[in-house]
LOZA-710994 format. One record per residue (C-alpha): x, y, z; chain; residue number from 1. Coordinates in nm, 2 decimals, always signed. Layout:
! LOZA-710994
REC    east   north      up  ch    i
REC       X       Y       Z   A  NUM
...
! end
This chain:
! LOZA-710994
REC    east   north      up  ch    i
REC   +0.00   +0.00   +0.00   A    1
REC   +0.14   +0.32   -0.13   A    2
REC   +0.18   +0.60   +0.14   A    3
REC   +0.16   +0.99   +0.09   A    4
REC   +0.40   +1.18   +0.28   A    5
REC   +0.32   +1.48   +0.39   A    6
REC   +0.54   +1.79   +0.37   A    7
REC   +0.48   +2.11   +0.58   A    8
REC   +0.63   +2.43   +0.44   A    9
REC   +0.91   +2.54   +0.63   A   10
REC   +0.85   +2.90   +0.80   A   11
REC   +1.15   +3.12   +0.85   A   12
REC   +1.24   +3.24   +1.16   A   13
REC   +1.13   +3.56   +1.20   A   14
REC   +1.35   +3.72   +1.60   A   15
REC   +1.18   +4.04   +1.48   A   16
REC   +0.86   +3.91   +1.61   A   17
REC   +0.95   +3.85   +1.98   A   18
REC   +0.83   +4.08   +2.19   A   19
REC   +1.08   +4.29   +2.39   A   20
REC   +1.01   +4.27   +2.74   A   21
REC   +0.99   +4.58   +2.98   A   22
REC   +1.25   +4.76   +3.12   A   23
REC   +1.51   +4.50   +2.89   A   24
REC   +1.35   +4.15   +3.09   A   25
REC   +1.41   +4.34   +3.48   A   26
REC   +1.03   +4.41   +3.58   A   27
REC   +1.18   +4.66   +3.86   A   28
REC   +0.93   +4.95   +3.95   A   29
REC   +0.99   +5.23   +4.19   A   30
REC   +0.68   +5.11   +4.38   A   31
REC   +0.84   +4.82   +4.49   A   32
REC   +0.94   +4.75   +4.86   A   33
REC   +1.31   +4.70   +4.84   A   34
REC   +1.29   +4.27   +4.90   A   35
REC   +1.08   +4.24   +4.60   A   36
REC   +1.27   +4.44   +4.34   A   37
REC   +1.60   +4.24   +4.47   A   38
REC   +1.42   +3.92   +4.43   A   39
REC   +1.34   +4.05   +4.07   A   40
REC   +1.70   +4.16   +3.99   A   41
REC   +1.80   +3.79   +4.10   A   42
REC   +1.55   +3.63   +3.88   A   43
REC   +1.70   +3.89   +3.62   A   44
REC   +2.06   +3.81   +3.69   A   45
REC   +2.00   +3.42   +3.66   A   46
REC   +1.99   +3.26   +3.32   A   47
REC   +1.69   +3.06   +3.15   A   48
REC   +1.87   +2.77   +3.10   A   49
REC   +2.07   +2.47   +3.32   A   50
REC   +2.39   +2.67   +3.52   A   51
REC   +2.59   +2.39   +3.45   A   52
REC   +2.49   +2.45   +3.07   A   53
REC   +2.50   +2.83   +3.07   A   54
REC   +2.48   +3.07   +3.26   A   55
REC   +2.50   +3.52   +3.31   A   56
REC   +2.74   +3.51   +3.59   A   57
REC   +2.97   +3.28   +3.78   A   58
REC   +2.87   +3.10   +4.08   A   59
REC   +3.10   +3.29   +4.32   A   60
REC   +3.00   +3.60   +4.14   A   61
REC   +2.59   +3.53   +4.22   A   62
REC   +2.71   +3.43   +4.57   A   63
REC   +2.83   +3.76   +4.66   A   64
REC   +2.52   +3.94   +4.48   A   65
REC   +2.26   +3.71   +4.73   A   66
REC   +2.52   +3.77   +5.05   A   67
REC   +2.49   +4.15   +4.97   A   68
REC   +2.15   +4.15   +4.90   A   69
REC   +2.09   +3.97   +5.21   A   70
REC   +2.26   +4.23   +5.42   A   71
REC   +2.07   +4.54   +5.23   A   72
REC   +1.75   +4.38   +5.27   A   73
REC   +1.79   +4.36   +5.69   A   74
REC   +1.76   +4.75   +5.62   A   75
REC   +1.61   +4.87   +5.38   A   76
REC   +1.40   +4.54   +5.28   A   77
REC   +1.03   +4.69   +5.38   A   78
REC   +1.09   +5.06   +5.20   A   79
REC   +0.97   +5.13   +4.93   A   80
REC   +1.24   +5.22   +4.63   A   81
REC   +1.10   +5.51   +4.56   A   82
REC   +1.11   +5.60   +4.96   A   83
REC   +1.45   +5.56   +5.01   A   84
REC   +1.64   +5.89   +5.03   A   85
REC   +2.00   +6.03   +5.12   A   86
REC   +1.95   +5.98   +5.50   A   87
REC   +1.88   +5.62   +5.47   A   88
REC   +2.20   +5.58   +5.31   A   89
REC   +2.36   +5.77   +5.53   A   90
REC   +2.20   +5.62   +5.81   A   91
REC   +2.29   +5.29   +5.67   A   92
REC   +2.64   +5.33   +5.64   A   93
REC   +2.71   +5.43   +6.01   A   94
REC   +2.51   +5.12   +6.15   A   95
REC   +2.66   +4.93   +5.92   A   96
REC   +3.00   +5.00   +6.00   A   97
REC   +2.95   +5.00   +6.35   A   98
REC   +2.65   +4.69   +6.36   A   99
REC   +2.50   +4.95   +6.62   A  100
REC   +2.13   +4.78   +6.60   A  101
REC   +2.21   +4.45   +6.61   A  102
REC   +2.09   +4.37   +6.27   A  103
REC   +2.42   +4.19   +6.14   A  104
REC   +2.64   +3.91   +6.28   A  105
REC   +2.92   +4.11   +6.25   A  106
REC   +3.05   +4.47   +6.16   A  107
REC   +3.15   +4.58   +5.82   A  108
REC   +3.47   +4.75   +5.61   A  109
REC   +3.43   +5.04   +5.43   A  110
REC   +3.51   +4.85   +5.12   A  111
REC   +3.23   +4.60   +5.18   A  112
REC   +2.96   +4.87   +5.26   A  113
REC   +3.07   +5.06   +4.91   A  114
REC   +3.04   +4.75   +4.76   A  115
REC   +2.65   +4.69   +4.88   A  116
REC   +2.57   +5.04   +4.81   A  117
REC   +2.67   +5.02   +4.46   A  118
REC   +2.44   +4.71   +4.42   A  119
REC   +2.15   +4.90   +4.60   A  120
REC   +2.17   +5.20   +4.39   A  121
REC   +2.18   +5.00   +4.06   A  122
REC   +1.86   +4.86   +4.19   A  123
REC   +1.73   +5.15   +4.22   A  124
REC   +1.83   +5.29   +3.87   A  125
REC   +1.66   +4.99   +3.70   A  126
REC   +1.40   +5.08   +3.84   A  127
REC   +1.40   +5.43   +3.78   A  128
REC   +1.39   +5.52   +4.15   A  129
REC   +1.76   +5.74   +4.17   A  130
REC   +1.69   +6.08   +4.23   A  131
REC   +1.91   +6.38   +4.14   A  132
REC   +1.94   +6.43   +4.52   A  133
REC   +2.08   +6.02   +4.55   A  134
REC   +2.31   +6.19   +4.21   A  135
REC   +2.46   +6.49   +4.42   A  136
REC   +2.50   +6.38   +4.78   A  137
REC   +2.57   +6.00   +4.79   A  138
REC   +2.92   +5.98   +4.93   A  139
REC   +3.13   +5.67   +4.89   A  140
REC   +3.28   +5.61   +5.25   A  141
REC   +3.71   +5.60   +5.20   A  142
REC   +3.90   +5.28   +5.18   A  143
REC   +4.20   +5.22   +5.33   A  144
REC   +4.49   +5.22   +5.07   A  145
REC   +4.60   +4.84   +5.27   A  146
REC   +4.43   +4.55   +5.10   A  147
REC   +4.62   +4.34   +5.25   A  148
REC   +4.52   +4.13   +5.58   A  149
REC   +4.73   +4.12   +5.83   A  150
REC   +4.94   +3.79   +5.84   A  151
REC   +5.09   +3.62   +6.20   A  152
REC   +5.41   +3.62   +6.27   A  153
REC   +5.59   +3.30   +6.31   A  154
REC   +5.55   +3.31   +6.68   A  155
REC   +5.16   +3.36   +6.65   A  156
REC   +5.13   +3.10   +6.40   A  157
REC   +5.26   +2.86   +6.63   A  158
REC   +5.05   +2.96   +6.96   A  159
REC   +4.72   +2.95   +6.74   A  160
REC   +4.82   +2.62   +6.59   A  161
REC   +4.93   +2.49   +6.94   A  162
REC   +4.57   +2.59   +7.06   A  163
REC   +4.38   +2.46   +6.84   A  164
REC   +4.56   +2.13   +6.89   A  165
REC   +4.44   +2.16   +7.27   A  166
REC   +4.09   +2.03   +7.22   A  167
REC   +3.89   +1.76   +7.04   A  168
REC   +3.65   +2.02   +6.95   A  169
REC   +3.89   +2.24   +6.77   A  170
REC   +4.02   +1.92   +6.55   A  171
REC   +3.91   +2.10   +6.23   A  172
REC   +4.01   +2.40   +6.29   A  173
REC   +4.34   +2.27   +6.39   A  174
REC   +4.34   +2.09   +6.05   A  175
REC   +4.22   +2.38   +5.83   A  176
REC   +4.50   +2.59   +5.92   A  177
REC   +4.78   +2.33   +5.92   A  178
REC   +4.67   +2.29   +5.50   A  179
REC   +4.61   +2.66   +5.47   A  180
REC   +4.94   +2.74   +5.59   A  181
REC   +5.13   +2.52   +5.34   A  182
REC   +4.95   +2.53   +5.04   A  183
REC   +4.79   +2.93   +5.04   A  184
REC   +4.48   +2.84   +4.91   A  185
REC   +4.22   +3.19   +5.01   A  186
REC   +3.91   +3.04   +5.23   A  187
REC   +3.67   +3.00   +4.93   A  188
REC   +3.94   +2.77   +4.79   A  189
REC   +3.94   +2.55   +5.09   A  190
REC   +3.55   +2.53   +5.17   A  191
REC   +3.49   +2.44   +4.83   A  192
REC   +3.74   +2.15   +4.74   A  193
REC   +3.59   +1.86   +4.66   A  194
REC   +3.73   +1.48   +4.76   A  195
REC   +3.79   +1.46   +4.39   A  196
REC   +4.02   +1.74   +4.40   A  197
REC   +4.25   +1.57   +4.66   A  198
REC   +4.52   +1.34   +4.54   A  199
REC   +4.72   +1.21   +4.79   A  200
REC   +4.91   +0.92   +4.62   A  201
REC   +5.05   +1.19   +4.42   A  202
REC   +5.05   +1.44   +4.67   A  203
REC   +4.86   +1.73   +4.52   A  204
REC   +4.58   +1.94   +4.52   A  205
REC   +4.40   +2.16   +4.25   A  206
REC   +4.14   +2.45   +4.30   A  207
REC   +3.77   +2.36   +4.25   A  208
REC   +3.73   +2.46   +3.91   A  209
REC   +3.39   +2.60   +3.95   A  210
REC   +3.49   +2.80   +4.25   A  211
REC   +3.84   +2.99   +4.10   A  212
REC   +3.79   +3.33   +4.13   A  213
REC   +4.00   +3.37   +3.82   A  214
REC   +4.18   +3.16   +3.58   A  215
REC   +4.51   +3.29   +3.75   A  216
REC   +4.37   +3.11   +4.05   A  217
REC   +4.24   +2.74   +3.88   A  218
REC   +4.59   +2.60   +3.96   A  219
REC   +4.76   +2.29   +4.09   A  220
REC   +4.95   +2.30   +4.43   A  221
REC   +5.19   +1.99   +4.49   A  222
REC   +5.18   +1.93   +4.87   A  223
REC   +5.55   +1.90   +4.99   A  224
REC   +5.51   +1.94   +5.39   A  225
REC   +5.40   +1.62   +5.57   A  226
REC   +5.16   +1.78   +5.81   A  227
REC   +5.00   +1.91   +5.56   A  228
REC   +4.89   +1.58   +5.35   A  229
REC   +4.85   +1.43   +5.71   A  230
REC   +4.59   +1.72   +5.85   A  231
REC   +4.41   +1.65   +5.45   A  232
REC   +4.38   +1.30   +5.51   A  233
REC   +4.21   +1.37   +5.84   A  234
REC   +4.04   +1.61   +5.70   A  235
REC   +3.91   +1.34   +5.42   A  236
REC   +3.82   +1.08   +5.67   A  237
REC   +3.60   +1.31   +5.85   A  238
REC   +3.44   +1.38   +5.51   A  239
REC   +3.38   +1.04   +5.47   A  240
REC   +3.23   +1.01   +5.78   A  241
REC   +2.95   +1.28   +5.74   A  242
REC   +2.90   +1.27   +5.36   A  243
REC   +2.99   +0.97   +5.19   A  244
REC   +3.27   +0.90   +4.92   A  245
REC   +3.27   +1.00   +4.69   A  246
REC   +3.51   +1.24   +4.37   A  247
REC   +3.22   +1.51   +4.36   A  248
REC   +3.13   +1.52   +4.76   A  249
REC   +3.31   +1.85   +4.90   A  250
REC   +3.56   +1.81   +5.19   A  251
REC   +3.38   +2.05   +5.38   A  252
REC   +2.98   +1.92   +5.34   A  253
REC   +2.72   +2.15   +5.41   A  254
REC   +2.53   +2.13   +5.75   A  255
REC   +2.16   +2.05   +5.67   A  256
REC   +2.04   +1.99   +6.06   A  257
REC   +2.23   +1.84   +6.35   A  258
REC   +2.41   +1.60   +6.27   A  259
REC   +2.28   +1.62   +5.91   A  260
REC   +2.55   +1.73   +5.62   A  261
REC   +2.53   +1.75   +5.27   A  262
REC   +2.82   +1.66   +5.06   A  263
REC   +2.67   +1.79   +4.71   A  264
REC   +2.71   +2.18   +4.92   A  265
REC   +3.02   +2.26   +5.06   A  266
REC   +2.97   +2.44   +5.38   A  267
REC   +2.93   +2.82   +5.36   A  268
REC   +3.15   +3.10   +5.52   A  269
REC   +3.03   +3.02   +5.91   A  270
REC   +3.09   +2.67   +5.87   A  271
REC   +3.34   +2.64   +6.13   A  272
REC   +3.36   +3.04   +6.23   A  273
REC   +3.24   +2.94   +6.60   A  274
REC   +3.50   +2.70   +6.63   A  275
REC   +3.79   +2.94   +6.44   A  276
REC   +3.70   +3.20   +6.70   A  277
REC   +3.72   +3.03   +7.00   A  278
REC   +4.06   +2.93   +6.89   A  279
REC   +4.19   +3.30   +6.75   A  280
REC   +4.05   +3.45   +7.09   A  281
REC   +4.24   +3.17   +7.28   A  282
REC   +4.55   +3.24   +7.14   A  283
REC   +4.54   +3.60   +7.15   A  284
REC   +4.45   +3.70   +6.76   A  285
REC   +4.07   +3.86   +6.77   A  286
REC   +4.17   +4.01   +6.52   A  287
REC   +4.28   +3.73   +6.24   A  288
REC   +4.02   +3.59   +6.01   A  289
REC   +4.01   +3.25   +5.80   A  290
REC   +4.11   +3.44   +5.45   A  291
REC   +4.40   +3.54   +5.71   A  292
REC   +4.62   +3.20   +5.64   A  293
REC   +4.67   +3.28   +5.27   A  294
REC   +4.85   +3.60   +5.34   A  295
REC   +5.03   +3.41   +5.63   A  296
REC   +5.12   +3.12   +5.44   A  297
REC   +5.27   +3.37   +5.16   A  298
REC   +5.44   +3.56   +5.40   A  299
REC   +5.64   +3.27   +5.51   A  300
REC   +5.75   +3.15   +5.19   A  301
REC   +5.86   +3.53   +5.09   A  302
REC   +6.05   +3.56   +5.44   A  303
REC   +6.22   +3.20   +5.35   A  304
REC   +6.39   +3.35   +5.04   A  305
REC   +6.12   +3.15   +4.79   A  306
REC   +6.15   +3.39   +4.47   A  307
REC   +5.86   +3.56   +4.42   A  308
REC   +5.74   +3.45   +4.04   A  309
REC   +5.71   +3.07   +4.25   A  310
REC   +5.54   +3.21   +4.51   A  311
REC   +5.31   +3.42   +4.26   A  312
REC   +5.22   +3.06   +4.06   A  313
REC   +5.12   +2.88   +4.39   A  314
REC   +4.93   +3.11   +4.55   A  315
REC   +4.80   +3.24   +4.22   A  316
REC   +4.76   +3.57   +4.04   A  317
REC   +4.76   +3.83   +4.31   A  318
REC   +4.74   +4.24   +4.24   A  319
REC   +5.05   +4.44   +4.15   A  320
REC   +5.05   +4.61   +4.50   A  321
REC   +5.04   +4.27   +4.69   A  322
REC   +5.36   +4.14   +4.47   A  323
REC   +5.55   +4.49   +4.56   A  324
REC   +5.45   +4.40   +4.92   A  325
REC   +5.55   +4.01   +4.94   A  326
REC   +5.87   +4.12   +4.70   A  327
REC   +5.95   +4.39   +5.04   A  328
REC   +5.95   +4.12   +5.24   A  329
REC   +6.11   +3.89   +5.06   A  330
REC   +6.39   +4.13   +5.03   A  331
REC   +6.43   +4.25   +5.40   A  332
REC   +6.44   +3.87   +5.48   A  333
REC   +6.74   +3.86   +5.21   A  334
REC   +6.93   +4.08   +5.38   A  335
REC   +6.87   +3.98   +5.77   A  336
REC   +6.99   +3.62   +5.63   A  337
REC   +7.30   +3.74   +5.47   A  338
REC   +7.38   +3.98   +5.82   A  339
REC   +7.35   +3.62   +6.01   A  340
REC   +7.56   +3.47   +5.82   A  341
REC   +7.83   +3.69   +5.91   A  342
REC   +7.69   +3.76   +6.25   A  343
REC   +7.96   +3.65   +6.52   A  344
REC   +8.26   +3.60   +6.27   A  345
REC   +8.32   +3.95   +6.18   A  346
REC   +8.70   +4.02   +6.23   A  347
REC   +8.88   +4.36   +6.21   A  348
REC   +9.16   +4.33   +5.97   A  349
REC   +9.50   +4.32   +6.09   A  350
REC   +9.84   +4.53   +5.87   A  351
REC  +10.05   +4.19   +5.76   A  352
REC  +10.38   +4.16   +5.99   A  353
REC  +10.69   +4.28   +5.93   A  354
REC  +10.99   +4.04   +5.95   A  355
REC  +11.19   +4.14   +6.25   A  356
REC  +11.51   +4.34   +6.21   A  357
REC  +11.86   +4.24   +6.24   A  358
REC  +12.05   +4.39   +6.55   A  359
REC  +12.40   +4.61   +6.38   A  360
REC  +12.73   +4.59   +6.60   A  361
REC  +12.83   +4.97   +6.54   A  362
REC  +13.19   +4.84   +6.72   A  363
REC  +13.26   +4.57   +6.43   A  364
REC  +13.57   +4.69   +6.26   A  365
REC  +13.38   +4.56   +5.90   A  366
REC  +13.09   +4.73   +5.92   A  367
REC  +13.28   +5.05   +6.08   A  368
REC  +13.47   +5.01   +5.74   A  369
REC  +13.18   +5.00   +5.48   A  370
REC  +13.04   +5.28   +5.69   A  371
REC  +13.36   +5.48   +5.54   A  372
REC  +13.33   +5.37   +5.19   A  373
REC  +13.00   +5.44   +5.16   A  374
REC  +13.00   +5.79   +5.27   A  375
REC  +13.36   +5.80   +5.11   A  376
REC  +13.15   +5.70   +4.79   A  377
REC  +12.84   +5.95   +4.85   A  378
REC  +13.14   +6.24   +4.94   A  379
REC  +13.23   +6.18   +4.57   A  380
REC  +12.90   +6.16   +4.40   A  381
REC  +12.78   +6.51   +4.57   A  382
REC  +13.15   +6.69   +4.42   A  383
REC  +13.10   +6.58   +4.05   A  384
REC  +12.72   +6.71   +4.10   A  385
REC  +12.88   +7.02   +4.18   A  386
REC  +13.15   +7.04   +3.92   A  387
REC  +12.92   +6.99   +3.65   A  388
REC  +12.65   +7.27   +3.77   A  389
REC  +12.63   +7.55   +3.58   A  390
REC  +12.82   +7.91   +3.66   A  391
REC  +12.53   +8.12   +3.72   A  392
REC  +12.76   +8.44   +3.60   A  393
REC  +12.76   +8.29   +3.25   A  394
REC  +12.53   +8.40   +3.01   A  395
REC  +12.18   +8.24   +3.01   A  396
REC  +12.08   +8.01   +2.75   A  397
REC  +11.87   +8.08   +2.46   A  398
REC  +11.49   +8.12   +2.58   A  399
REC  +11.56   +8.13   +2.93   A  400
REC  +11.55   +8.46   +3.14   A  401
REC  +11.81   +8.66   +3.32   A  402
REC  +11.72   +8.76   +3.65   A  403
REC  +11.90   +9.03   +3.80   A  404
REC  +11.87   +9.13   +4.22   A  405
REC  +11.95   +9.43   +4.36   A  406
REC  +12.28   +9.52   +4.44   A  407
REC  +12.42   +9.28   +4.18   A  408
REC  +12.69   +9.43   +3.91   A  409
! end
């Protein structure tokens, strides 16, 4: 039986007839309370399809959108966009600095505020709610010129690692910083490593390649100090332990409950802050945070004469002011190691001695004689010097000048 196939004519694609959505796909409107045009500028920020197909922005990039949003929205999250004026702002930066209401876990840099503040006011421009008054008197809050975190010294790296030994409960924290120390990963390196990432046959570890923050940073660290691969594989039985085994599981699962973890999540920034404090306020350092060990584990290598372009590739690319800064220290350590090397052996120098001279006998009858013949001999020299000399009453030679003194004829 004979069948008829059935063709349909092809249409073109026509993009010309998709609508264009309002506001360029952002529905933000000044009417909005704060919480909802965030939520909107999330939705806008994320992309239609899979992330692990596609996507607008990074993962790490998103995470620090949400984390900001979530601080903005303990403050200004029930105003109204259009509400929001110059004292709010100003308002907000002095509480936020300071955490004077409570609102926050903990206090915030200038840097950080500036950084939310630039987020908020772009939601507000979407959605056409910055005024001229937002346009003349919004102030940015002044940064300190330092990026750099403060690093411990080699005595307070080994009181905080000696404390954190001290306790059962501090075991991870006691771990962390003996593989942050060696291997200068920052603490968004750490948290997210997955078991997969870990090779300890080979001894060496690579950066999540997901959570990089640049391409500088996706890099491969051999492990060369042994407490280091011996805190990891701790650190990989206890993963074990709460999440399973498995290459994709993180090291560091997320808490779900008590007692609960996740090892699809890695665990987020207060993971095991409690902990980490307990220890830094035990050993004397309130002020050192987790991100802390990269900039300690780098300044150790600089002061043990590493050269900088190695130090550079394993902690990864870092700013031209933080190589200036490690290159300082790199040098000053240079030269204290070259002053101990001659430290205690310094010795004045000395005039080479002279070979001791010969005692004369002025009474010896042979040396009385070659006294006579040489003076005899130096009588003689100074009476032909004298012959030959020349009159000074003859005539002066060609060129030359007479000089005549008073009195002379």
């Amino acid at each position: 039986m004979a069948t008829t196939e059935i063709t349909t004519p092809s249409v073109p694609f026509d993009p010309s007839s998709i609508p264009a959505p309002p506001l360029h796909g952002c529905q933000i409107r000044a009417d909005m309370t704060f919480a909802e045009a965030a939520a909107a500028f999330d939705e806008w920020l994320s992309c239609p399809l899979s992330p692990d197909q596609a996507r607008y922005r990074s993962h790490g990039t998103m995470r620090d959108c949400r984390t900001k949003i979530k601080a903005l929205n303990k403050f200004f999250g029930s105003l109204k966009l259009r509400d929001i004026h110059v004292g709010h702002i100003r308002e907000y930066q002095k509480v936020r600095f300071s955490n004077g209401r409570g609102l926050w876990a903990h206090t915030a840099g200038a840097d950080k505020i500036n950084q939310e503040m630039g987020l908020q006011l772009r939601i507000m421009r979407l959605g056409n709610a910055f005024t001229s008054d937002l346009e003349k008197y919004y102030q940015t809050l002044q940064v300190d010129e330092c990026e750099i975190p403060k690093a411990l010294s080699q005595e307070e790296q080994e009181r905080f690692l000696e404390m954190a030994a001290s306790r059962p409960e501090w075991d991870v924290v006691y771990w962390y910083s003996l593989v942050a120390v060696h291997i200068a990963f920052s603490s968004d390196e750490l948290r997210t490593l997955r078991q997969g990432d870990i090779n300890l046959t080979h001894q060496i570890v690579a950066v999540n390649r997901r959570a990089g923050k640049n391409k500088y940073r996706r890099r491969e660290v051999p492990l060369t100090d042994a407490s280091c691969i011996w805190a990891l594989d701790r650190l990989m039985e206890r993963s074990y332990k709460l999440a399973g085994k498995s290459p994709e599981l993180h090291l560091f699962p997320a808490r779900v409950s008590r007692g609960n973890f996740d090892g699809s999540f890695h665990m987020g920034v207060t993971g095991i802050r409690k902990q980490f404090d307990a220890v830094r306020n035990a050993a004397g350092v309130p002020w050192f945070n987790l991100n802390g060990w990269r900039h300690t584990a780098i300044t150790r290598m600089a002061e043990a004469g590493i050269p900088i372009a190695t130090i550079m590739a394993r902690a990864g690319h870092c700013s031209p002011k933080m190589t200036a800064h490690y290159t300082n220290i790199s040098s000053y350590a240079e030269r204290i190691a070259m002053q101990g090397m001659t430290r205690g052996r310094r010795v004045t120098p000395q005039p080479p001695e002279r070979p001791p001279r010969a005692s004369v006998d002025l009474m010896n009858p042979a040396i009385q004689a070659e006294i006579a013949r040489q003076v005899a001999l130096a009588l003689q020299r100074e009476r032909e010097q004298h012959a030959s000399a020349v009159d000074p009453v003859q005539a002066p030679a060609k060129g030359a000048r007479l000089i005549r003194f008073p009195g002379a004829g």
